[in-house]
C-alpha positions as CSV (number, residue, x, y, z in Angstrom):
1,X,33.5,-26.5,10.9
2,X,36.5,-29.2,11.3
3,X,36.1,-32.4,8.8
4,X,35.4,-34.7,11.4
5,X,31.7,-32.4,11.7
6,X,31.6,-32.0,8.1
7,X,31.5,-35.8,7.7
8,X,28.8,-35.7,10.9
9,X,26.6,-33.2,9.0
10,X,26.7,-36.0,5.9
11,X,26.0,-38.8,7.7
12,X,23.2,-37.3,9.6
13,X,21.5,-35.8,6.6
14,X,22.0,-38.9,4.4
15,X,20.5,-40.9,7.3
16,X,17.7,-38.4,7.6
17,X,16.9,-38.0,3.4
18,X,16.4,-42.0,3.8
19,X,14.1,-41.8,7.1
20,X,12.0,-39.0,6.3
21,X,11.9,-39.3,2.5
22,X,12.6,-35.0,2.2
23,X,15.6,-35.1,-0.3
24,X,19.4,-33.5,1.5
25,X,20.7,-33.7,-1.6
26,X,21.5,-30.0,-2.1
27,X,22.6,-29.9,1.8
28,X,24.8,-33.1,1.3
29,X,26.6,-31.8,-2.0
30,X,27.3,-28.6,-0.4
31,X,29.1,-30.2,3.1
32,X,31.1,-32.1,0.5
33,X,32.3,-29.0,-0.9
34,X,32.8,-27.7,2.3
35,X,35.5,-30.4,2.8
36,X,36.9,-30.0,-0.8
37,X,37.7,-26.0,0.0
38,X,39.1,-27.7,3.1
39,X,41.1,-30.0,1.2
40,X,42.4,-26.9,-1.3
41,X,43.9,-24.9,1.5
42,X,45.6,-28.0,2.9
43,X,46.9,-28.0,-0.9
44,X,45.6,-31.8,-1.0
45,X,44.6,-31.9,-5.0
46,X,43.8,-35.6,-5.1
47,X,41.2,-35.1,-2.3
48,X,39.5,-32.3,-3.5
49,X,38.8,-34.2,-6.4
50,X,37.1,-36.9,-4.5
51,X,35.0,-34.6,-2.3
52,X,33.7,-32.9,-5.6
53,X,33.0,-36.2,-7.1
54,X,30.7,-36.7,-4.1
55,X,29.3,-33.5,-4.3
56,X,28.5,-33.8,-7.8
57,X,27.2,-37.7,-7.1
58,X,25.0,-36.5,-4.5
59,X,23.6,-34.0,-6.6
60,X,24.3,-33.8,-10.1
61,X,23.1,-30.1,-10.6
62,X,25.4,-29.1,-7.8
63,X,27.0,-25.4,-9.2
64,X,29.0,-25.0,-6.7
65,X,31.1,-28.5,-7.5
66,X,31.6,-27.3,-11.3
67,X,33.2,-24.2,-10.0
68,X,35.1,-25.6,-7.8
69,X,36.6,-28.2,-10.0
70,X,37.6,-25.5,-12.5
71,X,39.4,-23.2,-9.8
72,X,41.5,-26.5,-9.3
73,X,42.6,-26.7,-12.7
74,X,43.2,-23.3,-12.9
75,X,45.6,-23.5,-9.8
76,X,47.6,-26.7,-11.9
77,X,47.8,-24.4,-14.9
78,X,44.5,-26.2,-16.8
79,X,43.0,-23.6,-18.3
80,X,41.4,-25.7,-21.2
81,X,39.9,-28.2,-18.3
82,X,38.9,-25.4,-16.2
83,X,37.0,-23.8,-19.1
84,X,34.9,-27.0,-20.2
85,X,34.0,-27.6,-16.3
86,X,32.8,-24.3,-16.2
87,X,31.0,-24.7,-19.6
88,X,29.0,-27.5,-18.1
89,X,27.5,-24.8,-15.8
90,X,25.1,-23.9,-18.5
91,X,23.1,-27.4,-18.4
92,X,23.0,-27.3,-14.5
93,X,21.3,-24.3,-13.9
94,X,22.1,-21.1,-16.0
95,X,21.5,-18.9,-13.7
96,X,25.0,-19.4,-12.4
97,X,27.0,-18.6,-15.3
98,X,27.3,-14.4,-14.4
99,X,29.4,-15.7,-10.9
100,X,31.8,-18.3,-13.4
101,X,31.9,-15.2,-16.3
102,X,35.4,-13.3,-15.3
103,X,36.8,-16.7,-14.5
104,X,36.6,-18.1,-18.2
105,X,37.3,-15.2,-20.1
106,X,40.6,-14.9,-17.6
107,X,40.9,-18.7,-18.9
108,X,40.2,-17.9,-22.7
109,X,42.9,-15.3,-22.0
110,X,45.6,-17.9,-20.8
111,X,44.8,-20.1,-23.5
112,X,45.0,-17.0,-25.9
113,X,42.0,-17.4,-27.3
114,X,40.1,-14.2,-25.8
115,X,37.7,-13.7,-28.8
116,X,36.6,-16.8,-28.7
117,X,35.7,-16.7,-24.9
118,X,34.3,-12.9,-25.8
119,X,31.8,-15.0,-28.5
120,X,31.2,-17.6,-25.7
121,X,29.8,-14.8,-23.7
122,X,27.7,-13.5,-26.6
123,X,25.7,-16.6,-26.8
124,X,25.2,-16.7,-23.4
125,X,23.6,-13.2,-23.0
126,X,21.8,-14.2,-25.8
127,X,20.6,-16.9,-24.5
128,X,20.3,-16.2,-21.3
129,X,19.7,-12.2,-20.5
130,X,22.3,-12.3,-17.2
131,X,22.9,-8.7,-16.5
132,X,26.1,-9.8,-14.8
133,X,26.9,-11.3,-18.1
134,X,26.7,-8.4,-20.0
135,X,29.1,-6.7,-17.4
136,X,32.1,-9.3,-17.9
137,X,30.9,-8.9,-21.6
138,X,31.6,-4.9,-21.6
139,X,34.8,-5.2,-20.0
140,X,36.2,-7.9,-22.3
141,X,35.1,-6.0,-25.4
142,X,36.5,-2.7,-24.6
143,X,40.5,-4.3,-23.5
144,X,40.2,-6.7,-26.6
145,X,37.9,-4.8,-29.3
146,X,38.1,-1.3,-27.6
147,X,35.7,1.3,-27.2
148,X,33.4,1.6,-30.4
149,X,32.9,-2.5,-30.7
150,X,32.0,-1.4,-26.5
151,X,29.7,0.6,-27.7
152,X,28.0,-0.9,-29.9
153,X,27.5,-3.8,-27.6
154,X,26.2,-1.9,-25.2
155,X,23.8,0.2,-27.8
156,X,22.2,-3.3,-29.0
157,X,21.5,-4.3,-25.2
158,X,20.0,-1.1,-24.4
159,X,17.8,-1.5,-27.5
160,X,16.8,-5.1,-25.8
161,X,16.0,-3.8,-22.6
162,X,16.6,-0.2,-21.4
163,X,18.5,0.3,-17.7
164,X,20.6,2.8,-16.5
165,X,23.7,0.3,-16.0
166,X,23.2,-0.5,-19.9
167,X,23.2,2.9,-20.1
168,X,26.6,3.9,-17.9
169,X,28.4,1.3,-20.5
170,X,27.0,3.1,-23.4
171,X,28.5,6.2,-22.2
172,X,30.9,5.2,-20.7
173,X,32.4,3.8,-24.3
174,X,31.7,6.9,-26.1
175,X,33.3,9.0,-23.9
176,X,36.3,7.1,-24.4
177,X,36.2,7.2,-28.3
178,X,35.2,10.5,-28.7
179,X,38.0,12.8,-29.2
180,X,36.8,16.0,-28.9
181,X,37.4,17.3,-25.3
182,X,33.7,19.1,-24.4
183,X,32.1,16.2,-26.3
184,X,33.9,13.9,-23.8
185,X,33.2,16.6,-20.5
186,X,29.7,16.4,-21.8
187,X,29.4,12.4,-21.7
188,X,31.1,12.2,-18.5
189,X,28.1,14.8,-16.8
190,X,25.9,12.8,-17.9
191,X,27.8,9.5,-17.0
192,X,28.1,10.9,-13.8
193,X,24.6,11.7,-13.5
194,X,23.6,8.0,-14.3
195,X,26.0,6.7,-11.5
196,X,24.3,8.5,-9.2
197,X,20.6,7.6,-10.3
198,X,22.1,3.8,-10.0
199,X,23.7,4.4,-6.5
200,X,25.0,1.2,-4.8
201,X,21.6,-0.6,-4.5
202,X,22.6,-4.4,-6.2
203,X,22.5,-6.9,-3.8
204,X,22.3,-10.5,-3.0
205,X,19.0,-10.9,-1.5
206,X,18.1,-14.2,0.4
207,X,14.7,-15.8,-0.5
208,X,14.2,-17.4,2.8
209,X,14.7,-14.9,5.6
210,X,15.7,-11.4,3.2
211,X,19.1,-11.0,4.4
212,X,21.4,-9.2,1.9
213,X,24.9,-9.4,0.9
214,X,27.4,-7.4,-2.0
215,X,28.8,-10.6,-2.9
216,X,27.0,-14.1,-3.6
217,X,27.4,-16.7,-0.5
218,X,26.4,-20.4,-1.1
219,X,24.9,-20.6,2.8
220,X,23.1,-17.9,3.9
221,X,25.2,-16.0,7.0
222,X,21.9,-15.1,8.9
223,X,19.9,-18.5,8.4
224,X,22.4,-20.9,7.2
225,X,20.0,-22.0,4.2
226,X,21.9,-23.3,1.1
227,X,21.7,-21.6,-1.9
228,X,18.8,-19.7,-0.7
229,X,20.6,-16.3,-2.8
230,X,19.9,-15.8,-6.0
231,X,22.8,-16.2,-8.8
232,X,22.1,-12.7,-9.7
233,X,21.9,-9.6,-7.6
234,X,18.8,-7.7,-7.1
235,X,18.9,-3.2,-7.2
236,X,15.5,-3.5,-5.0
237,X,16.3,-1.6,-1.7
238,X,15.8,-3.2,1.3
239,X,15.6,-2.5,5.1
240,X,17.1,-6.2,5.9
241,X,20.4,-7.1,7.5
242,X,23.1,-6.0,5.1
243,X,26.6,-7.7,5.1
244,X,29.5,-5.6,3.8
245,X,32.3,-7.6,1.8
């Protein structure tokens, strides 16, 4: 959609949330995001800023806002602003924070402070249980503490709650600290044997008409609901419309 319809669809659902007393707040943040991602390709800073701060004043919990604003700070070299937007995540709806996780530790990264965004994580999953956040975890511990502080990361999660991705990590890590070549043959049969137990069933599953998608959308493609997917992905197999990105 242009701006001009973008504005239309804001108007119209502002006029409508007054009339009819059903709250567009959720619909109205997310066409003012719409016409900041507009306002980012057109490489038009200032105004992405003010469509965000619409967003986020038309909806304070608006996710999708938060993001954006640190992906703008990122692109102006921001890294430290980028992380405490995404931060802020955490008190909007926590759900979120597995889709923002690569993004700050790349952030921590730039800043060179990775441990300290690899501890960020750590309360997090603690907190929170994300199963995306314990993949963004993983990969961060094994390329800045390597394989056995990998390991035992992935040991204590499996400890918490058994699953066979847990389990891929944990053997995934031991395989590459053990030394001894049949040891490591060994762990990568059985590796390879977990991979294809788990398959290629995760998936973004909408909650209003089923549709599913491999990666997260914040409309719907096959009923145009906002937000209607999940933050995290589901492994339950479904016969719906699939989407392949």
């Amino acid at each position: 959609m242009r701006e001009r319809e973008w504005q239309q669809a804001i108007e119209t659902a502002t006029e409508l949330d007054r009339l009819s007393g059903i709250p567009f707040r959720k619909e109205i943040a997310q066409y003012h995001c719409e016409l900041a991602m507009n306002a980012m390709i057109d490489q038009q800073p200032d105004q992405v800023r003010l469509h965000l701060a619409n967003a986020l004043d038309a909806n304070k919990k608006c996710v999708r806002a938060n993001t954006l604003l640190g992906d703008l700070e990122v692109q102006s070299g921001s890294h430290a602003s980028a992380i405490s937007h995404w931060k802020h995540i955490e008190f909007q709806d926590p759900e979120y924070l597995g889709l923002v996780a690569p993004k700050l530790l790349n952030s921590f990264t730039a800043i060179e402070k990775p441990k300290e965004g690899i501890a960020l994580l750590k309360t997090y999953l603690e907190n929170y249980k994300l199963p995306s956040l314990m993949s963004a975890l993983y990969e961060a511990t094994i390329a800045e503490e390597g394989a056995e502080s990998a390991a035992k990361l992935a040991r204590k999660e499996l400890n918490r709650k058994p699953s066979l991705q847990t389990l891929d990590q944990l053997l995934q890590a031991r395989a590459l600290a053990d030394d001894d070549n049949q040891s490591q043959n060994d762990i990568q049969l059985m590796q390879q044997t977990v991979r294809n137990a788990i398959g290629n069933r995760a998936a973004y599953h909408c909650d209003q008409c089923g549709f599913r998608a491999k990666q997260y959308h914040w409309q719907c493609p096959a009923c145009n609901a906002w937000e209607s997917l999940p933050a995290e992905p589901s492994e339950a197999i479904s016969r719906e419309m699939t989407v392949k990105n």
